[in-house]
C-alpha positions as CSV (number, residue, x, y, z in Angstrom):
1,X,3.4,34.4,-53.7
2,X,2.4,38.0,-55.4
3,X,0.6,40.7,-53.1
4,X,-3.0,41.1,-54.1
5,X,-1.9,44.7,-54.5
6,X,-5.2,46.6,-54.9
7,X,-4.6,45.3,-50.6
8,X,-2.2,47.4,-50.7
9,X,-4.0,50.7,-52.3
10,X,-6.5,50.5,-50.8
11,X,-4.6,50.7,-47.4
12,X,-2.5,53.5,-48.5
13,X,-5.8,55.2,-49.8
14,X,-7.6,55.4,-46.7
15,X,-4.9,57.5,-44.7
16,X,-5.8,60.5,-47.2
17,X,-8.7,62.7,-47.2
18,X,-11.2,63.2,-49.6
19,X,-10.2,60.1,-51.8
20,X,-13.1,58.5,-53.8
21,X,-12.4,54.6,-53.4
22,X,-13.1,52.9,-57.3
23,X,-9.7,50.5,-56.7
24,X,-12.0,47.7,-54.4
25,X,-14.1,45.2,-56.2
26,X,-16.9,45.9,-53.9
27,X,-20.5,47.3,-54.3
28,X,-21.3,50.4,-51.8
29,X,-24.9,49.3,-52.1
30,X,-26.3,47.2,-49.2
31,X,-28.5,43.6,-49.0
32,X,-32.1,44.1,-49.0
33,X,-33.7,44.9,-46.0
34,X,-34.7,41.4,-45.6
35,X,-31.6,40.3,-45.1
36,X,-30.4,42.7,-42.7
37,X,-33.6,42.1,-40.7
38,X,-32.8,38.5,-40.9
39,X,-29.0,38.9,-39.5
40,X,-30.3,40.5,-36.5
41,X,-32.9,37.6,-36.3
42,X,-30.5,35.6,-35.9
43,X,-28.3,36.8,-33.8
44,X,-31.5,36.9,-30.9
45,X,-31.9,33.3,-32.3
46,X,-28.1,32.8,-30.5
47,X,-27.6,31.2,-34.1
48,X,-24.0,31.0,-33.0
49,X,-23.3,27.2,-33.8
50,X,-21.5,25.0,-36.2
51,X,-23.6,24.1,-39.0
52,X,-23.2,20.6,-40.8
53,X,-19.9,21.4,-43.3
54,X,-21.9,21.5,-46.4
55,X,-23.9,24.6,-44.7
56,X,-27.5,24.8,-43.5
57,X,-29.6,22.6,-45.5
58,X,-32.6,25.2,-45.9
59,X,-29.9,27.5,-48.0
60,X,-28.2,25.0,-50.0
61,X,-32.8,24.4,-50.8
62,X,-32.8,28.4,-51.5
63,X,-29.4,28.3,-54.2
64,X,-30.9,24.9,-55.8
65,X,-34.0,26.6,-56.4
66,X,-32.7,29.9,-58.1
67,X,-30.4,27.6,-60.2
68,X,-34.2,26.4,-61.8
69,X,-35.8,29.5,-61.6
70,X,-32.6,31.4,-63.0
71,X,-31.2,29.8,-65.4
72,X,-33.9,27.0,-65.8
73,X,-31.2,24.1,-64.4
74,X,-32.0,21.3,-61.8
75,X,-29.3,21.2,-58.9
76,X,-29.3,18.6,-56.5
77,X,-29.0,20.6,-52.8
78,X,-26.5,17.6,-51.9
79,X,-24.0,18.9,-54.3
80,X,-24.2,22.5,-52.8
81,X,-21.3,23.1,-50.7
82,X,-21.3,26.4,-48.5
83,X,-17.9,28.1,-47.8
84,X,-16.4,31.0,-46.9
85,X,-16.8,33.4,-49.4
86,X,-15.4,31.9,-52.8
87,X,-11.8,31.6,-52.1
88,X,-12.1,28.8,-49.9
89,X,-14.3,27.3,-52.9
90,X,-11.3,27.8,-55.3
91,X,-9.2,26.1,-52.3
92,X,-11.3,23.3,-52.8
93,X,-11.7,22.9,-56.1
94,X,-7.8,22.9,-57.0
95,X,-7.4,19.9,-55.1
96,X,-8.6,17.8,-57.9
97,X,-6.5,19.6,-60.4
98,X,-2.5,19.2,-61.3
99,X,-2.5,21.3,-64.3
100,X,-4.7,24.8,-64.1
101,X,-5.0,26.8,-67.1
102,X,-7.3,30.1,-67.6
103,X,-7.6,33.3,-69.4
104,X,-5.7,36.3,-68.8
105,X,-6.5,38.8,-67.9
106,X,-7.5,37.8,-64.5
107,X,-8.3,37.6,-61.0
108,X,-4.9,37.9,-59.4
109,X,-5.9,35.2,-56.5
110,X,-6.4,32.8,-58.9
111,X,-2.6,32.3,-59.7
112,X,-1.8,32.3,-55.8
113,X,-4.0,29.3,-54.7
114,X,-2.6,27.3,-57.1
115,X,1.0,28.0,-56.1
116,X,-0.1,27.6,-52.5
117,X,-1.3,24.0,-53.6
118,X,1.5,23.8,-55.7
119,X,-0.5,23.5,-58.8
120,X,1.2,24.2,-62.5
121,X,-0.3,27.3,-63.5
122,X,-0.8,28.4,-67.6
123,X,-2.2,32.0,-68.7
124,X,-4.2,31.5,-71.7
125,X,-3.6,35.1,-73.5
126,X,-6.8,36.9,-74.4
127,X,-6.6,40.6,-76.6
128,X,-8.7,43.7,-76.5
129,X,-11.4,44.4,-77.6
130,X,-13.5,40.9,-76.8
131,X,-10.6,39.2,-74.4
132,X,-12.3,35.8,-74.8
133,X,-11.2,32.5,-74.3
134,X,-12.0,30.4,-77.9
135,X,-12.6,26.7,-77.5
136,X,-10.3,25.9,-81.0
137,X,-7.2,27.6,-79.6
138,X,-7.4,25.0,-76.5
139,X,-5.6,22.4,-78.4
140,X,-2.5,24.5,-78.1
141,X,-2.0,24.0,-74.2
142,X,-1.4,21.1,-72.0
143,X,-3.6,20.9,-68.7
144,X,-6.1,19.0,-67.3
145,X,-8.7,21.5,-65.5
146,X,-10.0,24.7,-67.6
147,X,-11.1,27.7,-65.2
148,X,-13.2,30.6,-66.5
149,X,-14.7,33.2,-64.9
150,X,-17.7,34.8,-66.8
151,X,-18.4,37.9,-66.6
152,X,-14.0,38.6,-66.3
153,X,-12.4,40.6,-63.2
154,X,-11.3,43.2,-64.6
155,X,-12.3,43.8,-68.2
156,X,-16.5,42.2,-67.5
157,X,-16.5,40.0,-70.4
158,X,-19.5,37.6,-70.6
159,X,-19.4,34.8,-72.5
160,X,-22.7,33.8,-74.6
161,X,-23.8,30.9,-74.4
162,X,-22.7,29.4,-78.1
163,X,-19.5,30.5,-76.8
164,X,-19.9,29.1,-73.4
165,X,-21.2,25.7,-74.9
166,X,-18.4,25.4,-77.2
167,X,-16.1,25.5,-73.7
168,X,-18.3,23.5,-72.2
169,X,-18.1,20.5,-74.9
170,X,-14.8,20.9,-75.1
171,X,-14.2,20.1,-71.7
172,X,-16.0,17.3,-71.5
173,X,-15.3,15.6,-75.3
174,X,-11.5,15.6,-73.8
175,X,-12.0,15.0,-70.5
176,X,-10.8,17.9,-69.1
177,X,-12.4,19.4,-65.7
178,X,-14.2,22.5,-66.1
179,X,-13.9,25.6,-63.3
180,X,-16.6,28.2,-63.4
181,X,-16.3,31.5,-61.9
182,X,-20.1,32.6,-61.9
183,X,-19.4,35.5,-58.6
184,X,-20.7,38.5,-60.8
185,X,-23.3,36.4,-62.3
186,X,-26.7,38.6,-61.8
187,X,-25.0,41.7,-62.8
188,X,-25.1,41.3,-66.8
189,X,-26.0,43.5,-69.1
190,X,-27.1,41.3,-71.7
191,X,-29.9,38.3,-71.7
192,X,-27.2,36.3,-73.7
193,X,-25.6,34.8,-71.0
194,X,-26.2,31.4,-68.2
195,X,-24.1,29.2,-65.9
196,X,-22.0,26.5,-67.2
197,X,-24.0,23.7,-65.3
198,X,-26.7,24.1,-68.6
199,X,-24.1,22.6,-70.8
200,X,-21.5,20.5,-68.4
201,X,-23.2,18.8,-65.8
202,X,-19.7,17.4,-64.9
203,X,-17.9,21.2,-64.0
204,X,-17.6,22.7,-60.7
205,X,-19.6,26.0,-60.4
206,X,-18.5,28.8,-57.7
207,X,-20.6,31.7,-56.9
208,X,-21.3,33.8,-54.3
209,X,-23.0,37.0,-52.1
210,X,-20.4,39.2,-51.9
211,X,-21.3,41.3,-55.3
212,X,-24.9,41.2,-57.0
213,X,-25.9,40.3,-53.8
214,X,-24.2,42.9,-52.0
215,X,-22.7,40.9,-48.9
216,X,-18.9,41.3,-48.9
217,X,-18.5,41.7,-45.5
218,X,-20.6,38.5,-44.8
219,X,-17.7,36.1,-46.5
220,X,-20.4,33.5,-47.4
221,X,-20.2,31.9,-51.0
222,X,-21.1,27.9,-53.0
223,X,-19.8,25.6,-55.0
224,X,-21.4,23.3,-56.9
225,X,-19.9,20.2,-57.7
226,X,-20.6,16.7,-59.5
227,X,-21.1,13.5,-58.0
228,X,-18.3,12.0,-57.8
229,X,-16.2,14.8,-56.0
230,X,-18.9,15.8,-53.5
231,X,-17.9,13.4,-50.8
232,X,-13.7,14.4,-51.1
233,X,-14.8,17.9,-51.3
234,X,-16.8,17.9,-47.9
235,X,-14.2,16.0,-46.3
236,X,-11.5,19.2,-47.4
237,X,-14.2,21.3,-46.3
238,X,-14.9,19.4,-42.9
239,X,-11.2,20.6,-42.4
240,X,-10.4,23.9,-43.7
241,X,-13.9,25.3,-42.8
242,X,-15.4,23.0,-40.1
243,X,-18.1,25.0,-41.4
244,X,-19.0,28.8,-43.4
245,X,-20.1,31.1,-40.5
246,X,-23.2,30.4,-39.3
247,X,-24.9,33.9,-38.4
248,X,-24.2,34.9,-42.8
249,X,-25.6,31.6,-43.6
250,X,-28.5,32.7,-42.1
251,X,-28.5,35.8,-43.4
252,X,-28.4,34.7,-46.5
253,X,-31.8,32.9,-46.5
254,X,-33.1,35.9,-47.5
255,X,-30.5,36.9,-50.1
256,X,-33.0,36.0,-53.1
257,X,-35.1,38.8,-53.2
258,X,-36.0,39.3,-57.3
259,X,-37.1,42.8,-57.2
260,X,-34.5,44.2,-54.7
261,X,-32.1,42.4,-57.1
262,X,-32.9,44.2,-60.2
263,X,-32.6,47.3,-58.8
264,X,-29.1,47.0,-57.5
265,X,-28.5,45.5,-61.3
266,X,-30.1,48.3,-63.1
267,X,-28.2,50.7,-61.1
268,X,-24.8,49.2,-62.0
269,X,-26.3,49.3,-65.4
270,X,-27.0,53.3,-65.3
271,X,-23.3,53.8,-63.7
272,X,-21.5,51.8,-66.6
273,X,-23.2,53.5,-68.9
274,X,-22.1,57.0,-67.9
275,X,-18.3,55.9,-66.6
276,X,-17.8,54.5,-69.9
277,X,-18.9,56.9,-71.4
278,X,-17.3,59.9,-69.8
279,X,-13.9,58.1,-70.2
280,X,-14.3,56.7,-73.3
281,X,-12.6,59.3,-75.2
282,X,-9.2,59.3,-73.1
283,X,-8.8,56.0,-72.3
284,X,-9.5,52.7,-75.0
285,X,-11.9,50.7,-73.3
286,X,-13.7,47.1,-74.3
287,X,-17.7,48.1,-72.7
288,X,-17.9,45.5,-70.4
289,X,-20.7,43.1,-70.3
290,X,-20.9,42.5,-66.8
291,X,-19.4,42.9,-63.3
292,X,-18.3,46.6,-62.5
293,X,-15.2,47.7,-63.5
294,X,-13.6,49.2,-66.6
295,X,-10.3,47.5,-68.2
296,X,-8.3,50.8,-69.5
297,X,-5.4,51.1,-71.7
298,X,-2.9,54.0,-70.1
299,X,-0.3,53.0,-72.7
300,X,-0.6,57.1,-73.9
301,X,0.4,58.0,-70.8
302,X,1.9,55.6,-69.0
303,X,3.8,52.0,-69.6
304,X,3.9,52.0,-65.5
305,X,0.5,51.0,-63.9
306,X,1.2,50.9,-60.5
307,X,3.2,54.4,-60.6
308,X,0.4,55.5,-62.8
309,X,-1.7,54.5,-60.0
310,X,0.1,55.6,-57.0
311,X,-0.1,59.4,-58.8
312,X,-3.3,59.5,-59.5
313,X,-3.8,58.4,-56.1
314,X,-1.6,61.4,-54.7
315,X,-2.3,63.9,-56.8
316,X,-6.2,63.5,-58.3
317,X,-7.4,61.6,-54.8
318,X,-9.0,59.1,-57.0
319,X,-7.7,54.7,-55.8
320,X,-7.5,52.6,-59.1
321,X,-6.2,49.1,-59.4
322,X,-3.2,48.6,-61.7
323,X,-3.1,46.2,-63.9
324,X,-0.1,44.4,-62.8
325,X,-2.6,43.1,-60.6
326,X,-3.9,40.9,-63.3
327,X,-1.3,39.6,-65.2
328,X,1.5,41.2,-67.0
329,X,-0.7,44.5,-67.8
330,X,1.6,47.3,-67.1
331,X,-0.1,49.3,-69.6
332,X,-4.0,48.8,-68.0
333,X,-5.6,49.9,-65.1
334,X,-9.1,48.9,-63.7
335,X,-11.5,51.3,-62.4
336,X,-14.6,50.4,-60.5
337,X,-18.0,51.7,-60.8
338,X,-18.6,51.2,-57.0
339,X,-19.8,54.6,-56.2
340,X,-22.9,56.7,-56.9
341,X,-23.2,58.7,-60.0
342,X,-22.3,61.9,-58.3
343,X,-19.2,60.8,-57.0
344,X,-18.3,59.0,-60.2
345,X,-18.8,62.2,-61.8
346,X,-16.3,64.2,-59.5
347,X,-14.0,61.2,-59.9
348,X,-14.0,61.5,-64.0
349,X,-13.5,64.9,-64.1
350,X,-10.5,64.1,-61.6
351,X,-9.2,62.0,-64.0
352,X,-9.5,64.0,-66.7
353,X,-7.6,66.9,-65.1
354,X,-5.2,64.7,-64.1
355,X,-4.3,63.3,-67.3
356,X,-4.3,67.1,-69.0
357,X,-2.2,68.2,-66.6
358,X,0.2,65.7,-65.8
359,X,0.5,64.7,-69.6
């Protein structure tokens, strides 16, 4: 199994001073007020028990009725499952897969539950500047479940939803199982987007709090999946969850608070807008779509992302993920609009020396 190794910067980036941390795929922003009030609610509550395995049934209400008021979709709350963040989501929905194939770039973790389940695993290549999957060039690989995440960790593609139907059709006219990675759904920067469940009412959806909601620590996440895997999928959950924690379940009744929402969107918004654009012009970039990170091409200076990394670590005090993380990206590193504009400012002009200097 591969380190997750943006782990292993981030340790190494915390014994130094003065570092300015855009390596983590976490936001620095915090949950409404609401749902901090309603954590500490429950704790005097003693809310400290086992929920049902499927998670509380007034949350899996709350998600079924943002799926209609979001994206205009009916979700049965019996098809909600609650888990543990989302990698106990992907856990569960590799079980019903032998074959896993998905675009690449991608989330390194991906690649690692399958092995742990000893799934096949097949990297579907993807090329600057767009680095989407397209339904005609499916033909070309054998599997039997399709997983896309939309928008992309690391490069923030989205897919529209022409695209996304094609995907979705294709899925289903070939009876193939569809995976959808929704976590960084909410933080889009375009209205051209929606969840896979509008065109395949047959694919298993994942999503979660830990980034437009701003909840990391939390480790609370869904799946939704279709009717005929819910039952085997409670069962694995029964067992490798007993249940999501209790006290973030909870917490998360209160997650779904529009207006806070917008503003922690519109603020990721502003800080794309000037990373990009102060990096631009030393680094090719693809202007992501969603999420929060930039996908950048070092191949000028460097053909060694994780050295590339380590120095800029050392010598500018700025933590960036390499892309070796992703795939076989030697040449790209990921950056992370995490911070506020004042420190992302400091950390461009950072880079900027650094890459004067050093090359």
């Amino acid at each position: 199994m591969k380190p997750f190794i943006v782990m292993d910067i981030l340790k190494k980036a915390r014994k130094i001073p003065d570092i300015i941390h855009l390596e983590i795929g976490e936001p620095d922003l915090l949950p409404s007020p609401a749902v901090q009030n309603k954590l500490a609610q429950a704790v005097q509550n003693t809310n400290f028990f086992y929920t049902e395995a499927k998670g509380l049934k007034e949350l899996r209400n709350k998600i079924s009725g943002y799926y209609k008021d979001f994206y205009n979709t009916d979700v049965n709350p019996e098809n909600i499952i609650i888990t543990t963040g989302t990698s106990t989501a992907f856990l569960i929905a590799f079980y019903f897969s032998r074959i896993i194939a998905t675009p690449t770039p991608g989330y390194p973790c991906y690649e690692n539950f399958a092995e742990l389940e000893n799934k096949k695993f097949i990297k579907i290549p993807t090329h600057f500047p767009e680095y989407k999957l397209l339904a005609d060039t499916l033909d070309n690989y054998k599997f039997d479940t399709l997983m896309i995440s939309s928008p992309n960790n690391p490069t923030g593609t989205v897919y529209s939803k022409e695209d996304l139907e094609k995907i979705c059709n294709y899925c289903k006219n070939n009876d193939k199982l569809l995976i959808s990675d929704e976590l960084y759904h909410g933080l889009v920067y375009t209205n051209d987007y929606t969840t896979a469940l509008k065109y395949n009412e047959n694919a298993i959806v994942i999503n979660g709090f830990s980034k437009y909601f701003c909840m990391p620590g939390l480790r609370i996440g869904w799946m939704i999946l279709p009717d005929n895997l819910i039952r085997t999928a409670e069962i694995i959950a029964q067992n490798i969850l007993i249940s999501a924690p209790t006290l973030s379940q909870y917490a998360a009744l209160e997650a779904f608070d529009n207006q806070y929402l917008n503003e922690i969107k519109n603020e990721f918004r502003k800080r794309r807008d000037f990373l990009y654009n102060e990096l631009k012009d030393v680094f090719p970039i693809a202007k992501p779509e969603g999420a929060f990170y930039l996908w950048c091409d070092i191949r000028e200076y460097s053909e060694n992302s994780l050295e590339f990394c380590n120095t800029l670590l050392e010598k500018a005090k700025v933590a960036a993920t390499p892309g070796i993380d992703f795939g076989n990206f030697n040449n790209f590193v990921r950056i992370a609009y995490t911070k506020n504009i004042n420190e992302l400012k400091t950390a461009a002009q950072r880079i900027k020396n650094f890459l004067k200097n050093s090359y």
